[in-house]
C-alpha positions as CSV (number, residue, x, y, z in Angstrom):
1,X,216.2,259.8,-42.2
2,X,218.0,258.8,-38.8
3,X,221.7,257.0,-38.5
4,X,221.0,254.3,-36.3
5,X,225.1,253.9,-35.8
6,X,225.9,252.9,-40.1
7,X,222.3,251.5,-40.9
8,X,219.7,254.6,-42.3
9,X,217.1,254.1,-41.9
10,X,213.3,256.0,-42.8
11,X,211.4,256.9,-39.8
12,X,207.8,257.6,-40.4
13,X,206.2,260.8,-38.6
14,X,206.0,260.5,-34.7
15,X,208.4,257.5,-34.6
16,X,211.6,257.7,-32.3
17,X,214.8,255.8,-33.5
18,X,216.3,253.7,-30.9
19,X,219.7,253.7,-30.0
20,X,221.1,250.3,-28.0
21,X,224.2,250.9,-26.0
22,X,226.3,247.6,-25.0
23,X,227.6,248.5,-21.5
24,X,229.9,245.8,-20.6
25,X,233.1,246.3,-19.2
26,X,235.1,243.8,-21.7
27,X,233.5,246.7,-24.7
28,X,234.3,249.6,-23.3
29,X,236.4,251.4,-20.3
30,X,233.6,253.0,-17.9
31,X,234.8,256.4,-19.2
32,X,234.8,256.4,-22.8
33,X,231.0,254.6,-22.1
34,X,230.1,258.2,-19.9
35,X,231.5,260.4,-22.7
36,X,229.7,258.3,-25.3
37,X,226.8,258.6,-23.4
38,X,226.3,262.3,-22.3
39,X,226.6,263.0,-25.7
40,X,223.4,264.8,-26.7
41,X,221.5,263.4,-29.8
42,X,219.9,266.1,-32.2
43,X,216.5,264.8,-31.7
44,X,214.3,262.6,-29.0
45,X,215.0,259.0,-29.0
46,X,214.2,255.5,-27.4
47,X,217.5,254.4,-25.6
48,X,217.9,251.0,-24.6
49,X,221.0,249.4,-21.9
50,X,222.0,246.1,-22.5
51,X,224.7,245.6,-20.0
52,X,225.7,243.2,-16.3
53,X,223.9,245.0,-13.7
54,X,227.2,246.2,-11.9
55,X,227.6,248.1,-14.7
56,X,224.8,249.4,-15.0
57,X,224.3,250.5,-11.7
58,X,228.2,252.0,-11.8
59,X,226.6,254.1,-14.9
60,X,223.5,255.7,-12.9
61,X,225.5,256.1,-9.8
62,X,227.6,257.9,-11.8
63,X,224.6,259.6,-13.6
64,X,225.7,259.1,-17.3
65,X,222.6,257.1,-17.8
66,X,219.2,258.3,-16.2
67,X,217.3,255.7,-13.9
68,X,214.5,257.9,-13.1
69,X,210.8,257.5,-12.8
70,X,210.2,259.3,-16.3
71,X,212.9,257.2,-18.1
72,X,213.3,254.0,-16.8
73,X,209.8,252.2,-17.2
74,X,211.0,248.4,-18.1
75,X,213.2,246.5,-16.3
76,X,214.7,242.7,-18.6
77,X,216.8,240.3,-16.8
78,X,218.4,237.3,-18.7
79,X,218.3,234.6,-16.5
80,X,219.1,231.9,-18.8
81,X,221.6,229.4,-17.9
82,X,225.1,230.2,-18.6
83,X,227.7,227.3,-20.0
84,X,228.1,226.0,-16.9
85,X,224.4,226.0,-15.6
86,X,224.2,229.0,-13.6
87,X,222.3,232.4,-13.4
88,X,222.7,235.6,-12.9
89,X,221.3,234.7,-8.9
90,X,223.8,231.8,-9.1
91,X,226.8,233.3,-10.2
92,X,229.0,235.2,-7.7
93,X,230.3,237.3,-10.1
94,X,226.7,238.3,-10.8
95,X,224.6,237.5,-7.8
96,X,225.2,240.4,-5.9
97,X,225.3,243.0,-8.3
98,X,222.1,241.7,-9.8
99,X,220.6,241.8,-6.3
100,X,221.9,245.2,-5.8
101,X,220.0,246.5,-8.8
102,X,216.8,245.3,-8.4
103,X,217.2,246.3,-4.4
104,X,217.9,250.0,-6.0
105,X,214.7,249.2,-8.2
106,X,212.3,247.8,-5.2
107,X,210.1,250.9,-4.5
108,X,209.2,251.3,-8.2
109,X,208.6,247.8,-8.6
110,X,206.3,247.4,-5.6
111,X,204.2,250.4,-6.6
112,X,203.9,248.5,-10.1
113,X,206.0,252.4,-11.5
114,X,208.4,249.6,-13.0
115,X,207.6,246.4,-15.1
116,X,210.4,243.7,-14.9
117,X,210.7,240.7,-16.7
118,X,212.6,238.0,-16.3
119,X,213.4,236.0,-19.8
Protein backbone atom coordinates (compact mmCIF):
# COMPACT_ATOMS: atom_id res chain seq x y z
CA UNK A 1 0.00 0.00 0.00
CA UNK A 2 1.31 3.64 -0.90
CA UNK A 3 -0.19 7.20 0.48
CA UNK A 4 -0.57 9.04 -2.53
CA UNK A 5 -0.99 12.45 -0.24
CA UNK A 6 -4.74 11.01 1.76
CA UNK A 7 -5.86 8.48 -1.01
CA UNK A 8 -4.26 4.63 -0.44
CA UNK A 9 -4.15 3.16 -2.64
CA UNK A 10 -2.91 -0.84 -3.74
CA UNK A 11 0.05 -0.91 -5.95
CA UNK A 12 0.54 -4.12 -7.78
CA UNK A 13 4.23 -5.59 -7.97
CA UNK A 14 6.68 -3.45 -10.16
CA UNK A 15 4.31 -0.41 -10.20
CA UNK A 16 5.69 3.11 -9.05
CA UNK A 17 3.14 5.52 -7.31
CA UNK A 18 3.17 8.86 -8.65
CA UNK A 19 3.39 11.87 -6.83
CA UNK A 20 2.17 15.37 -8.65
CA UNK A 21 3.51 18.50 -7.19
CA UNK A 22 1.55 21.88 -8.04
CA UNK A 23 4.45 24.41 -8.31
CA UNK A 24 2.85 27.65 -8.66
CA UNK A 25 3.80 30.57 -6.88
CA UNK A 26 0.07 31.64 -5.65
CA UNK A 27 0.30 27.66 -3.73
CA UNK A 28 3.27 27.87 -2.30
CA UNK A 29 6.35 30.24 -1.31
CA UNK A 30 9.43 28.90 -3.48
CA UNK A 31 10.94 27.68 -0.12
CA UNK A 32 8.50 25.73 1.57
CA UNK A 33 8.05 24.08 -2.33
CA UNK A 34 12.31 23.18 -1.95
CA UNK A 35 11.84 21.79 1.49
CA UNK A 36 8.72 19.82 0.32
CA UNK A 37 10.61 18.69 -2.41
CA UNK A 38 14.11 17.41 -1.21
CA UNK A 39 12.31 15.48 1.07
CA UNK A 40 13.26 11.87 0.34
CA UNK A 41 10.32 9.30 -0.25
CA UNK A 42 10.82 5.76 1.30
CA UNK A 43 10.65 4.05 -2.00
CA UNK A 44 11.10 4.90 -6.02
CA UNK A 45 8.48 6.93 -7.52
CA UNK A 46 7.12 8.61 -10.72
CA UNK A 47 7.18 12.46 -10.01
CA UNK A 48 5.31 14.71 -12.05
CA UNK A 49 5.60 19.08 -12.06
CA UNK A 50 2.70 20.78 -12.94
CA UNK A 51 3.74 24.36 -12.67
CA UNK A 52 4.33 28.14 -15.01
CA UNK A 53 7.65 27.59 -16.54
CA UNK A 54 9.38 30.45 -14.46
CA UNK A 55 8.82 28.38 -11.78
CA UNK A 56 9.86 25.71 -12.86
CA UNK A 57 12.92 26.70 -14.19
CA UNK A 58 13.50 28.81 -10.60
CA UNK A 59 13.08 25.09 -9.08
CA UNK A 60 15.95 23.35 -11.24
CA UNK A 61 18.11 26.38 -11.13
CA UNK A 62 17.84 26.05 -7.77
CA UNK A 63 18.27 22.19 -8.00
CA UNK A 64 15.24 21.10 -5.73
CA UNK A 65 13.80 19.42 -8.79
CA UNK A 66 16.13 17.35 -11.12
CA UNK A 67 16.01 18.31 -14.97
CA UNK A 68 18.51 15.85 -15.98
CA UNK A 69 18.82 13.52 -19.00
CA UNK A 70 17.83 10.41 -16.71
CA UNK A 71 14.79 12.21 -15.18
CA UNK A 72 13.26 14.55 -17.25
CA UNK A 73 12.15 12.45 -20.49
CA UNK A 74 8.62 14.41 -21.33
CA UNK A 75 8.19 17.81 -21.74
CA UNK A 76 3.76 19.11 -21.76
CA UNK A 77 2.98 22.58 -22.49
CA UNK A 78 -0.69 23.91 -22.13
CA UNK A 79 -1.15 26.15 -24.75
CA UNK A 80 -4.78 26.61 -24.57
CA UNK A 81 -6.25 29.95 -24.70
CA UNK A 82 -6.61 31.70 -21.57
CA UNK A 83 -9.94 33.96 -20.69
CA UNK A 84 -8.79 36.55 -22.62
CA UNK A 85 -7.49 34.55 -25.74
CA UNK A 86 -3.90 34.30 -25.21
CA UNK A 87 -1.09 31.70 -24.70
CA UNK A 88 1.55 30.94 -22.94
CA UNK A 89 3.74 32.63 -26.27
CA UNK A 90 1.17 35.51 -26.09
CA UNK A 91 1.16 36.38 -22.65
CA UNK A 92 3.99 38.64 -21.34
CA UNK A 93 3.75 37.38 -18.11
CA UNK A 94 4.42 33.94 -19.63
CA UNK A 95 6.13 34.43 -22.94
CA UNK A 96 9.40 34.77 -21.87
CA UNK A 97 9.62 32.43 -19.21
CA UNK A 98 8.12 29.78 -21.38
CA UNK A 99 10.67 30.60 -24.09
CA UNK A 100 13.41 30.41 -21.54
CA UNK A 101 12.51 26.94 -20.68
CA UNK A 102 12.27 25.32 -23.72
CA UNK A 103 15.67 27.43 -24.77
CA UNK A 104 17.23 25.52 -21.46
CA UNK A 105 15.47 22.27 -23.12
CA UNK A 106 16.75 22.76 -26.94
CA UNK A 107 19.75 20.38 -27.02
CA UNK A 108 17.63 17.45 -25.65
CA UNK A 109 14.90 18.24 -27.79
CA UNK A 110 16.85 18.39 -31.04
CA UNK A 111 18.63 15.10 -30.36
CA UNK A 112 14.98 13.74 -29.89
CA UNK A 113 16.53 12.83 -25.70
CA UNK A 114 13.21 14.84 -24.87
CA UNK A 115 9.62 14.49 -26.18
CA UNK A 116 7.46 17.62 -25.86
CA UNK A 117 4.02 18.12 -26.44
CA UNK A 118 2.07 20.76 -26.88
CA UNK A 119 -1.82 20.21 -25.74
Amino acid sequence: MYDTGGSKKMLQKGELPVRIWKLFARHMPIQDQIDALKKKPDRPVINVYIGTPNRVKELALRQAINLGPEQFKFFILDTTQNAKGFTVFETHETRDDTFNLLLYSQKRLFKRKLKLYLV
